[in-house]
N, C-alpha and C positions, 0 to 999 in steps of 0.2 A: 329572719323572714327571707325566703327564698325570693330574690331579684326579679322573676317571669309574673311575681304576685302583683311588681308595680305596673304593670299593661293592662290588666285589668282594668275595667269600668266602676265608676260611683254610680251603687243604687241611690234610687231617690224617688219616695213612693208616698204620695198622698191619697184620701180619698177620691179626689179630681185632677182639675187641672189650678186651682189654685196654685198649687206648690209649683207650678211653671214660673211664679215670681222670685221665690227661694232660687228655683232651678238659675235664673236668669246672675243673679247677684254671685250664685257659685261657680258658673264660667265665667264672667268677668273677673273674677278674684282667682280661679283654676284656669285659664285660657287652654295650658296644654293637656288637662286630663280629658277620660273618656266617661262620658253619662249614658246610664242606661233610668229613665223616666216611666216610674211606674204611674198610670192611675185606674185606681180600681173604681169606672165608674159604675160597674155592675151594682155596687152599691152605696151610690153617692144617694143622700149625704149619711157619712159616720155618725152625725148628731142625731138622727132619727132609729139609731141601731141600739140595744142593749148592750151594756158595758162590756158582760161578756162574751158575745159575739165580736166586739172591734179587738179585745185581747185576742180569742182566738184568732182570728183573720189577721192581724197586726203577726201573730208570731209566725203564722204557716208561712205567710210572705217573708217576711224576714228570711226564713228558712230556707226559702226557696229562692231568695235571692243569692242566698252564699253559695249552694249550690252551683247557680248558675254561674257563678265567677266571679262575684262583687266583692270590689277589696276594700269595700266601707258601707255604711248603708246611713244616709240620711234621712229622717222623718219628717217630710213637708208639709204636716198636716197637726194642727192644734189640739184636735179632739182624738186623734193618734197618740199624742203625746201626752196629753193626760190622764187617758186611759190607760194605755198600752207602752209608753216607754219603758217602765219599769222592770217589767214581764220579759219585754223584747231583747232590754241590755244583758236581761240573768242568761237568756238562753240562746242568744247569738256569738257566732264565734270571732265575729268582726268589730269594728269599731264603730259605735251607735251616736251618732248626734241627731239632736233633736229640738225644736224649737218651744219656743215658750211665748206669751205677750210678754212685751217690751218693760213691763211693772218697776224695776231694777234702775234700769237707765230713764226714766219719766222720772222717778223721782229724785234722779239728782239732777234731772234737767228744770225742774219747777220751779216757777218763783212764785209764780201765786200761791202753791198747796194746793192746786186744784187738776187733778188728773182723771181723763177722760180714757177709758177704754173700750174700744168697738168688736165683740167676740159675739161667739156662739152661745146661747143660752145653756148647753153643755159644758164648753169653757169656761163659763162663768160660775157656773155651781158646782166646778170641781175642788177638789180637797186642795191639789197642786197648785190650784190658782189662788184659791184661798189662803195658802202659805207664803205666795209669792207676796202677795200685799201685806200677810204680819210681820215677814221677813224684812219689808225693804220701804215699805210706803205707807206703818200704821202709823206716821204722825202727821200724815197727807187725804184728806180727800180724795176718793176716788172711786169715780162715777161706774159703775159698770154695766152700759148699754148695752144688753140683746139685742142682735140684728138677725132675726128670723126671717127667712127665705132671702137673705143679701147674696149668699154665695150662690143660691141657687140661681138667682134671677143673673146675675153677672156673668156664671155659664152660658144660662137660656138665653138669653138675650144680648148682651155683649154689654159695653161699659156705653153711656150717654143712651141709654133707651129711656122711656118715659117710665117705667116698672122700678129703673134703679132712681132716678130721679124722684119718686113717690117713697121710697123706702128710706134713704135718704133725707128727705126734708123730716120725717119722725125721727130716725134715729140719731142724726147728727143735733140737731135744733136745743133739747137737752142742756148738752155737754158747753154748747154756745151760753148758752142763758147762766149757768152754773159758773163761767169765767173759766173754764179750764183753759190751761196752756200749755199744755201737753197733751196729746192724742193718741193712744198706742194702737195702734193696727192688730188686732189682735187673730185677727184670721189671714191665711195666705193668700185669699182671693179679693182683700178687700185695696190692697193697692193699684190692682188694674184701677179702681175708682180714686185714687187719692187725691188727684184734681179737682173730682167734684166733691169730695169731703171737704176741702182745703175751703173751698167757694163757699163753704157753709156755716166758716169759722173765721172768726174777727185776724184782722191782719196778724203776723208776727205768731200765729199760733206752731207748734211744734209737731210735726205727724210723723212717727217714729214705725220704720218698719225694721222687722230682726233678722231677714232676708242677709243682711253684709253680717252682723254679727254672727248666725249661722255660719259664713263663707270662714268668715277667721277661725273659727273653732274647728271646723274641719281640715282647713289646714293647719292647722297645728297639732291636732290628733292625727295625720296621715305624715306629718313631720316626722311627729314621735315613735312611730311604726316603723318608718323606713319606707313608706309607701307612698311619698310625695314623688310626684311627675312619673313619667314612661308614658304619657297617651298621647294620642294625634290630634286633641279636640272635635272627636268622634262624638254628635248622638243619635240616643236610641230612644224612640218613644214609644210606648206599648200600653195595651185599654186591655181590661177585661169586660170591655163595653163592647158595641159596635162599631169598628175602627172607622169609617168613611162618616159616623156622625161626628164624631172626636175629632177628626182629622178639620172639620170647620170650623167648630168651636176651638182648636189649640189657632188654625191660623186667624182668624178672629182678635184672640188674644196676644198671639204671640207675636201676627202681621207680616207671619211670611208661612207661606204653604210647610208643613212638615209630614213627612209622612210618618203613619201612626198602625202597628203590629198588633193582633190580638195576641196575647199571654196571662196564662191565667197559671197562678201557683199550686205546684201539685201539694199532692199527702203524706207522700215520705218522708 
């Protein structure tokens, strides 16, 4: 691998801005590379899209990321990844990491048997996920909570609004009553709230985000390439949304002004 590849930037592309959590865990663990942050809110949310539309959309990005110059491509987004990982790794030229909920590591963290997961009702009735719990957690309970409109409203409205607080007291109250003691975060935007998740669960419970486990797997797949370090801790955030609506909603979340590029992936 030619040397001028490690200058390059890490894509990192969700349906929103959830994946700013991911994003967050993989400059702390990358301090000196370069991010270039995709989010495609033109059509947020992926869970409301046909399978086959987030596969296509999932690879032209992809595609158009390598193009642009990305010397890895991460997938910050759950219902990305269990659609469209699969698709994305056969046909991209780069090295594809991608997230999963936490299922794996809950169940060696439980001592009750009682494990709670908070995803998308997409995530939840995927085949991937479904393997994930025969694989690793079928001699464990494990609650699998839909949180329809969480991500949305966490966008819309920021974390501590009364919309999240109402979604919340349904969703999380469950997994309470059930004894789980272990939590997996199973969407990237549900960490901005994990405070008020936490508040909603008996002391001493476990809320496990994949965010740092992501970080490590990337660097060790960019180890392995030859493609660790060369950047300045350069980022780049870019909407196929309306950049000035995004640009309040990311500092909102993220607590400090960012400015935000429209880019929208071509056809070639």
């Amino acid at each position: 691998m030619d040397a001028p590849l490690n200058h390059q930037p890490i894509a990192v592309f969700d349906s929103g801005l959830g994946g700013l959590t991911v994003l967050r865990a993989l400059r702390q663990r990358l301090p000196g590379e370069d991010f270039f942050y995709f989010a495609d809110t033109r059509f947020l949310p992926y869970g409301d899209r046909p399978e086959s539309f987030i596969r296509e959309r999932g690879e032209r990005i992809a595609a158009s990321l390598a193009r642009r110059g990305a010397k890895a491509l991460v997938i910050a987004c759950n219902t990305a990844t269990v659609v469209a990982a699969e698709s994305i790794r056969a046909a991209s030229p780069l090295p594809v990491v991608a997230l999963e909920p936490g299922v794996k590591p809950a169940a060696a963290l439980t001592r009750s048997g009682v494990i709670g997961v908070l995803a998308t009702t997409r995530t939840l009735r995927s085949q991937r996920f479904q393997r994930l719990v025969g694989d690793h957690a079928s001699q464990h309970r494990v609650l699998a909570q839909a949180c329809p409109g969480l991500a949305e409203a966490i966008e819309r409205h920021g974390p501590g609004s009364a919309e999240i607080e109402c979604l919340l007291d349904a969703f999380v109250a469950p997994l309470a009553a059930a004894g789980a003691d272990v939590v997996v975060l199973g969407c990237t935007h549900y960490p901005w709230v994990a405070e008020m998740i936490a508040r909603r669960l008996p002391a001493g419970v476990t809320l496990l985000d994949t965010g740092e486990a992501v970080a490590r797997q990337l660097e060790r797949r960019l180890a392995a390439a030859g493609l660790l370090g060369g950047g300045q801790g350069r980022l780049t955030v870019a909407s196929s949304g309306m950049p000035a609506q995004v640009e309040a909603t990311v500092g909102r979340l993220w607590g400090s002004l960012l400015p935000v590029e429209h880019w929208e992936p071509d056809h070639a």
